[in-house]
C-alpha positions in Angstrom: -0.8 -19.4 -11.2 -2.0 -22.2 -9.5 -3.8 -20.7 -6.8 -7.1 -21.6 -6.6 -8.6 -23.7 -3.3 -5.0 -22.6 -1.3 -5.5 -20.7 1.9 -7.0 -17.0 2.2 -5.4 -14.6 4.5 -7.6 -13.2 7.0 -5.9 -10.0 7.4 -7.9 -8.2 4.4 -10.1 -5.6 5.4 -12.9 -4.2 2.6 -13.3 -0.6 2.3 -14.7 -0.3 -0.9 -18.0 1.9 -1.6 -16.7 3.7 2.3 -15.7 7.4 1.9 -12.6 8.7 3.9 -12.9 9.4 7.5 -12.9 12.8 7.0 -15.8 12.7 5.0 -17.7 10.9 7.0 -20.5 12.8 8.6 -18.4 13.2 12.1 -15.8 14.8 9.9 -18.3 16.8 8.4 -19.8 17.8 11.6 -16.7 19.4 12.6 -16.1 21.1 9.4 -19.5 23.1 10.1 -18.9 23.5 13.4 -15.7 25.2 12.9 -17.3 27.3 10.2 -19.8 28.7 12.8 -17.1 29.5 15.9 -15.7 32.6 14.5 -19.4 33.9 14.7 -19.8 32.8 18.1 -17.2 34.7 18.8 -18.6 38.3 17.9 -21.3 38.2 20.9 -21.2 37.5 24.2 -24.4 34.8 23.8 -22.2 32.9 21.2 -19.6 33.3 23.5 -21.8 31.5 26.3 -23.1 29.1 23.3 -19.3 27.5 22.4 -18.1 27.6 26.0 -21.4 25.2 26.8 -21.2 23.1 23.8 -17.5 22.9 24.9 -18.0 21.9 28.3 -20.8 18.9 27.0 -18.7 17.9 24.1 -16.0 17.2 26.7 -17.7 15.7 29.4 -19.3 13.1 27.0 -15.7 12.2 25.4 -15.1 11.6 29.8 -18.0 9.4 29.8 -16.8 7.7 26.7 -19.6 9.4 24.5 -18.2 11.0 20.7 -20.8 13.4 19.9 -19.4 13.7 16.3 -19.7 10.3 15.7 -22.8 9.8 16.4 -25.1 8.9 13.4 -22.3 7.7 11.7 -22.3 4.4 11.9 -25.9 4.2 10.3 -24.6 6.1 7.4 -21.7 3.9 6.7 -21.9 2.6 3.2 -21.4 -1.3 2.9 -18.8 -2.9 0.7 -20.1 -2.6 -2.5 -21.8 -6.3 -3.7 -19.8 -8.2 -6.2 -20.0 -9.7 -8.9 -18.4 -13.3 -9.3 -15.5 -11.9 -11.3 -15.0 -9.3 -8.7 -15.1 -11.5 -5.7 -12.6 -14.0 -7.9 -10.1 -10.9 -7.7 -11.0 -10.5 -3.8 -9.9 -14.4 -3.7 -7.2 -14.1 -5.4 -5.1 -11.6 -3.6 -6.2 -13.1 -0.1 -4.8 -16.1 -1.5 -1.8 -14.2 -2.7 -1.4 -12.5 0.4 -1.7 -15.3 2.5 1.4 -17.2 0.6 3.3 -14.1 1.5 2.7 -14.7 4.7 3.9 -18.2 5.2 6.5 -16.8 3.3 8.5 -14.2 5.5 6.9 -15.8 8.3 9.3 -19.1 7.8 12.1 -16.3 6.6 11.6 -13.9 9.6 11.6 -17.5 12.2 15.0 -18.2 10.5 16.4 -14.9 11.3 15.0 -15.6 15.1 12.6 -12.9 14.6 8.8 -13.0 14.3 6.8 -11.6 11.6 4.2 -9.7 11.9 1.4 -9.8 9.1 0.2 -6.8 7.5 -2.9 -5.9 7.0 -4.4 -5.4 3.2 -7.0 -2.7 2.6 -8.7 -2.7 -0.2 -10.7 0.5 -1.1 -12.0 2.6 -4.3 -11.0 6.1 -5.5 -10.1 7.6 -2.0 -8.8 6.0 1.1 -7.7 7.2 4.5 -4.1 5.8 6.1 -2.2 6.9 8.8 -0.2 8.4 5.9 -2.6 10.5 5.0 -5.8 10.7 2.6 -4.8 9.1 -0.6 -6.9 8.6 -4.0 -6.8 5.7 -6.7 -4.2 7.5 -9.0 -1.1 7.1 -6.3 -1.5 3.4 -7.4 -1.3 0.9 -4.4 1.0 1.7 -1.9 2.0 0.5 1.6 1.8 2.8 4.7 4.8 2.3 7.4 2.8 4.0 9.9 -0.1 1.9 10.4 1.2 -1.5 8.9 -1.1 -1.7 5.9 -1.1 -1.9 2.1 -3.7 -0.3 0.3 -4.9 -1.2 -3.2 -7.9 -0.4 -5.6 -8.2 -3.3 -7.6 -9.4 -0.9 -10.5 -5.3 -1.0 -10.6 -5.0 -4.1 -11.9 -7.2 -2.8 -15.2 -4.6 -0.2 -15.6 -1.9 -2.9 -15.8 -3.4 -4.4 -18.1 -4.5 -2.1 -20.3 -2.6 0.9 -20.1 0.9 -0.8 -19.1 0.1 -3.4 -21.2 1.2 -6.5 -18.0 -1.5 -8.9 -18.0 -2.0 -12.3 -16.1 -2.5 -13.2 -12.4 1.3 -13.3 -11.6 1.7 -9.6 -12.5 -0.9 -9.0 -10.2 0.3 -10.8 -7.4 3.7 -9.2 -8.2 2.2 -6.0 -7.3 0.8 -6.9 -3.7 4.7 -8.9 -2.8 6.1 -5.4 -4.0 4.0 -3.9 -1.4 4.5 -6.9 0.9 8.3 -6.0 0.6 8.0 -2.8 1.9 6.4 -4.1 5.1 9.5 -6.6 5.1 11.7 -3.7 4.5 9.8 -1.5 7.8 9.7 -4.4 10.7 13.7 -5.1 9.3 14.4 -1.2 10.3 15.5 -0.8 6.6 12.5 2.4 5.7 14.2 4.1 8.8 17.4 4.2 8.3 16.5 5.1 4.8 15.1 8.0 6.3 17.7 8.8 8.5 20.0 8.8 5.6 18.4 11.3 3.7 17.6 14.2 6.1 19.2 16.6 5.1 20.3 15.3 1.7 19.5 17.1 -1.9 16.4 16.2 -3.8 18.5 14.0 -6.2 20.5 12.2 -3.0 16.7 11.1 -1.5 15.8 10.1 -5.2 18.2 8.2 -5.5 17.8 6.5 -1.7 14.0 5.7 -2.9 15.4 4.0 -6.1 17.6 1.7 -4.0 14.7 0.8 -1.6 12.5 0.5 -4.2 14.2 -2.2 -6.1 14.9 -4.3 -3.0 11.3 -4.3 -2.5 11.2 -5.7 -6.2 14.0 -8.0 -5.3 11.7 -9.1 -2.1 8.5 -9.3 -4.3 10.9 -12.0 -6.4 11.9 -13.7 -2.9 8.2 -14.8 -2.1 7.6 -15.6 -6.0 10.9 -18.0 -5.6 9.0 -19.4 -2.5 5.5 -19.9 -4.2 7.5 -21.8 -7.2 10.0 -23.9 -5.1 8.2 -24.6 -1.9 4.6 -24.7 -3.1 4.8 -25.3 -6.9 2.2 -22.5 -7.6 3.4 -21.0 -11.0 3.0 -22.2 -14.7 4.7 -21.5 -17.6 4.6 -17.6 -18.5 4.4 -16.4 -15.2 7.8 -15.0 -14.4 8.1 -13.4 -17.4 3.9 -11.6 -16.6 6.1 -10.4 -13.7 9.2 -9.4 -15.2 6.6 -7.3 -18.0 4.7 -5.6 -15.1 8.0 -4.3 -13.1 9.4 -3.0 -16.9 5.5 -1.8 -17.8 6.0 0.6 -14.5 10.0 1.5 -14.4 10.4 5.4 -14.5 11.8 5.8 -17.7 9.1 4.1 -19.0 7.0 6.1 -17.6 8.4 9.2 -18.4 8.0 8.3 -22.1 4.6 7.2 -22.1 4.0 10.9 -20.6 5.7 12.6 -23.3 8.4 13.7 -21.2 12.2 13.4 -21.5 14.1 10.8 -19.5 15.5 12.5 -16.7 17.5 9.8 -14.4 18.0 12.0 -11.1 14.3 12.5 -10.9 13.7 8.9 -10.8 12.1 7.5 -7.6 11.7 3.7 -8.2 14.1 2.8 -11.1 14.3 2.2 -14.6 12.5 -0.7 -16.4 16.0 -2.5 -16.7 16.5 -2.0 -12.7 12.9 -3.3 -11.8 13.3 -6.6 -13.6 17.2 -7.2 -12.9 16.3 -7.0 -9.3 12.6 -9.1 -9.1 14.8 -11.6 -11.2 17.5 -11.9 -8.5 15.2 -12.4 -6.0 13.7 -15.1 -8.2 16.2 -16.6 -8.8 18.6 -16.7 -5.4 15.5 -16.5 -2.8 17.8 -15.2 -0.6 17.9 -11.8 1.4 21.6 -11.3 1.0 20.9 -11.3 -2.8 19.0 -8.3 -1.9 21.1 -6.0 -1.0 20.8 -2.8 -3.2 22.7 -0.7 -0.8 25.9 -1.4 -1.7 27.2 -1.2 -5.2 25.6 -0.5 -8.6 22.4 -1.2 -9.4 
């Protein structure tokens, strides 16, 4: 890919080397304190105790005071430094990002709409989301809730060496998938995905996933039609780094390298063959009728 000296996004926050919020030490302040209430209880001192430490604890949140934060803010742990190879990768995915983003912004101004650019967190072994406390082995993954994408670079060693997808356009694959699930929630698409399967058998909502799994492959291959038409960013090889990395992590694939046997209805993102046809339509149409895996067979 041709990306270097092309605009970073600024929407890229750096969590790396930071523990979850719920381990931080207000978190852990709590934790203690709930572990000492049920004693409190048992006299009618501890009683007076927690009903005081009640009282204060509220009338400083009034005056704007949190008295389990307090101290934490010293204790935070920095981004961790980087080496230059490191700080390459943190360059390359702002740069990636950022093309995303003059991407379905020029899209979403066609449709009359405005987009609105998510935010990329990039963090190591656990994160907190507004989905939920997540750790490195869920793989990156995009959280409707708060409007972010989270990724542990260590992800991209994995690609490479356990899925066997090298090169900077598999990569960069990976964060447009992600980037097409943020398309898919300001569009109202993860909604009615939802709607549709309340109530449904575990097989029905597998099934819905697969279908809005792929078009977030076939969006991923919208903005990589983009990049190559509009900006001339990839060389030769690339498509076919990308077309490797959505086969390297299809769910039959998977399922092999696991040792287990194909099983089809338990399939949540597609097969190998689905992954590719459908980042290769995007590719190649650029268009968001093209993505329509809703209708029809996949």
């Amino acid at each position: 890919m041709r990306w270097k000296g092309r605009r970073r996004s600024q929407n890229v926050e750096d969590r790396r080397g930071q523990q979850p919020a719920y381990a931080s030490s207000g978190g852990g302040a709590a934790m203690l304190l709930l572990r000492f209430v049920p004693m409190l209880l048992r006299s009618k001192l501890g009683r007076i105790v927690l009903i005081a430490g009640v009282v204060v604890f509220f009338g400083a949140r009034m005056m704007g005071v949190d008295l389990l934060s307090l101290g934490q803010q010293g204790g935070t742990v920095q981004p961790e430094s980087l080496s230059a190879e490191q700080q390459e990768m943190v360059d390359f995915v702002s740069v990636v990002l950022a093309d995303t983003e003059d991407t379905w912004n020029g899209i979403f101004e066609s449709l009359g709409q405005t987009y609105r650019e998510p935010t990329l967190v990039l963090f190591s072994g656990m994160v907190q989301s507004a989905c939920g406390t997540a750790s490195s082995a869920v793989g990156p993954f995009y959280c409707p809730a708060d409007q972010q994408l989270y990724l542990d670079l260590t992800f991209f060693q994995q690609l490479q060496q356990r899925h066997g997808a090298p090169g900077d356009f598999a990569q960069a694959y990976v964060v447009a998938h992600e980037v097409g699930h943020h398309v898919q929630n300001l569009l109202g698409i993860s909604q009615r995905v939802h709607e549709l399967g309340t109530g449904r058998t575990e097989a029905e909502v597998n099934a819905l996933s697969v279908r809005q799994e792929l078009q977030a492959d076939c969006f991923a291959g919208m903005w990589g039609h983009s990049a190559n038409v509009d900006r001339q960013m990839l060389e030769s090889g690339d498509l076919e780094e990308a077309l490797t990395a959505a086969s390297a992590i299809g769910d039959d694939t998977l399922q092999r390298e696991a040792g287990q046997a194909v099983m089809p209805d338990s399939f949540t993102h597609g097969s190998s063959a689905q992954r590719e046809k459908w980042f290769r339509r995007g590719f190649e149409s650029g268009s968001l009728e093209a993505c329509d895996t809703f209708s029809g067979h996949l």
